[in-house]
N, C-alpha and C positions, 0 to 999 in steps of 0.2 A: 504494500500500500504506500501509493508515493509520499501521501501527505493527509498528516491525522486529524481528520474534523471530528473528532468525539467530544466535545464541547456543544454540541447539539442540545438544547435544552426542551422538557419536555414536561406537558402541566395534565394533568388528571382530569382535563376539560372536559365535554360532553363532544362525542364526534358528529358529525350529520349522519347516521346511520338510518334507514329504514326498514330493514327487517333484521331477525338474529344472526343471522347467517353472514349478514355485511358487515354487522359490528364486528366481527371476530371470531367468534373462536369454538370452540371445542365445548359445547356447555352441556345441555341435556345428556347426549350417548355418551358422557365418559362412565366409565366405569372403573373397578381397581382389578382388571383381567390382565391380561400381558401374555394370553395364548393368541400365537398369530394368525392361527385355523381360524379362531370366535372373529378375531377383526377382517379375517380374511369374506368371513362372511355376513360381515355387517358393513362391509363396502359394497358386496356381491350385491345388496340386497337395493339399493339405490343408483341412481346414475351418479351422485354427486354426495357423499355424506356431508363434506363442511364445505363453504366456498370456495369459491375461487379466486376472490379479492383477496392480498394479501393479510398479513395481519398490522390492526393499525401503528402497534407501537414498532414493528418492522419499520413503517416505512417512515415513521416519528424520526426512527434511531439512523435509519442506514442510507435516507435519500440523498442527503449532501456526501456521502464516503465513494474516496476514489477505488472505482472496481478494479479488484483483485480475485484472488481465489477463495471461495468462499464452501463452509461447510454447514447441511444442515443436517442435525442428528434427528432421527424421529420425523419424518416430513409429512406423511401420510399422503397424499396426493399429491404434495408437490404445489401447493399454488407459491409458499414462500420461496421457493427453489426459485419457482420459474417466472416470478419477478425480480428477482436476483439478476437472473439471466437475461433478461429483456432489457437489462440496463447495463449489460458488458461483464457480470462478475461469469466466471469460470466455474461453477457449482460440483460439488460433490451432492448429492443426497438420499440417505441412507433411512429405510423403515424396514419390520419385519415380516410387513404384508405384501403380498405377493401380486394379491389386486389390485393396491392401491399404489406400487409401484409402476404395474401396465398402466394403470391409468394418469400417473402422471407423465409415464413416456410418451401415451396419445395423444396428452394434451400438448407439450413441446411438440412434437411431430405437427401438429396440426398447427400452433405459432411457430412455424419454423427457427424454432429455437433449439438449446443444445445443451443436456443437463444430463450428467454422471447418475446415473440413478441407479442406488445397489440393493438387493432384496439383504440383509442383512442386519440381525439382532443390535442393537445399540449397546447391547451387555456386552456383546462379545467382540466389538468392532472396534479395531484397536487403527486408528485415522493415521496419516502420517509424522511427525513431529514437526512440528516447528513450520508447517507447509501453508496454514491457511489466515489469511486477512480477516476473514469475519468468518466465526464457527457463532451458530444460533442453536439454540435448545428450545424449543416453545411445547407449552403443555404437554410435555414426558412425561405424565402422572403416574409414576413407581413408586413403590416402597423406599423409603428413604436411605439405606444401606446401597439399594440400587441404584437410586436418584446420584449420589455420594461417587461412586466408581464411576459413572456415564461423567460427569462433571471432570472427575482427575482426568479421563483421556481428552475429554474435550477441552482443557485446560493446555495439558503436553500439545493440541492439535495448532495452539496459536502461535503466527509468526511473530517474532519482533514488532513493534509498532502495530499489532494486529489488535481485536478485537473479541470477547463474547459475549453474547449477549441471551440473557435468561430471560424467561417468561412462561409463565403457570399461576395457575390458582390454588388461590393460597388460602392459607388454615383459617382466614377472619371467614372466606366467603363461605364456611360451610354454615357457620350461624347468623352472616350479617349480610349476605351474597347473594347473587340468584345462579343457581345449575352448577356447573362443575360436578366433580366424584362424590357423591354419600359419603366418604371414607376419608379420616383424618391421615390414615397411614399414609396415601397418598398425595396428600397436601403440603405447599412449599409453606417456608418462612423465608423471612430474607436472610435468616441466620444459618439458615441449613446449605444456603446456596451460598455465604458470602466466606462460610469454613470450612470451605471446597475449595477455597480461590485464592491459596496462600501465595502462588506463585506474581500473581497478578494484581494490579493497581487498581481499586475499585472505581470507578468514576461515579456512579450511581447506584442505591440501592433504596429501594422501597415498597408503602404498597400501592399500586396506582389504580383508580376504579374505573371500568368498562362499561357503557353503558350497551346494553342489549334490549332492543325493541321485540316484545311481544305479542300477542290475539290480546292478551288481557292488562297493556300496555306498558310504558318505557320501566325499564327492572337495571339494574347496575349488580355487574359481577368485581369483586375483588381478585386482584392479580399479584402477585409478586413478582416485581421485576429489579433484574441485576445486571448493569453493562459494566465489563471490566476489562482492562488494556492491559498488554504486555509492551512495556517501555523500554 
């Protein structure tokens, strides 16, 4: 990355969103499953499980940043991939589902665009070191031991001057939140992610609220998000 705009500043505003799916992100179908078969088949079951607009604090965080090579851990579809890619980064993107990996390749093939996209476990995928400009984690909702280990490699995976950047929902939104996992096990804090991240210079940490539009009207999800630099 030639030159580091992570001073990008960013406020917990209300976005112009009109339905849930534009807002962001991952709310109702989460669950705390982590068999690829189950998601294999809860992709199978829809044309589209989450959007295709990227995510918004993605593009809060990454629109001013000079493309480089970029990794996304967990992508599911690929929409964050393959905006990435549509503005010159060089994409890895790695999920453990099988379907939702073809269907992010169709959709690149179909924007003639061009993204690495690997069927493989984020537990066990060990990235290159020191290779990528921006490595993004967004709602990986694991057991926290899990969460923990995906972090260390995705930490080792940033270049010099490079970037990561976290984002999940977090332990307040299970009682103060709308959708996200039932399940505290797999729920961030900003502290489970920021003591992951010995290697690296925190720039931001906290919790920042989403608002998601409903049938039964506007509802706001809690996020935990953390961007941090390798200097």
């Amino acid at each position: 990355m030639a030159e580091s705009k992570l001073t990008i500043s960013f406020s917990a505003k209300s976005w112009p969103v009109t339905s849930a799916v534009a807002s962001g992100d991952q709310d109702e179908m989460y669950a705390a499953s982590v068999d690829a078969l189950e998601w294999d088949a809860r992709y199978s079951a829809i044309d589209s499980l989450w959007s295709e607009e990227p995510n918004v604090f993605l593009v809060a965080k990454a629109e001013g940043l000079t493309p480089g090579r970029a990794l996304d851990l967990g992508c599911g579809e690929g929409r964050n991939a393959l905006w990435l890619a549509e503005r010159g980064w060089e994409v890895t993107a790695v999920d453990f589902s099988q379907v939702a990996i073809d269907r992010g390749r169709g959709r690149a093939e179909r924007r003639g665009i061009s993204v690495d996209f690997q069927v493989t476990d984020v537990i066990d995928y060990r990235p290159e070191p020191a290779a990528f400009d921006l490595v993004i984690v967004f709602y990986l909702q694991l057991p926290h031991e899990e969460v923990r280990e995906v972090l260390e490699h995705a930490v080792d995976a940033v270049a010099p001057g490079g970037a990561l950047l976290v984002v999940a929902h977090d332990l307040d939104n299970l009682a103060h939140g709308y959708g996200g996992p039932p399940s505290a096990d797999v729920l961030y804090t900003v502290e489970l992610v920021t003591d992951s991240l010995e290697d690296l210079e925190i720039v931001e940490a906290g919790q920042v609220k989403r608002p998601v539009s409903t049938p039964a009207g506007d509802r706001v999800a809690i996020d935990t998000l953390v961007l941090a630099q390798r200097t």
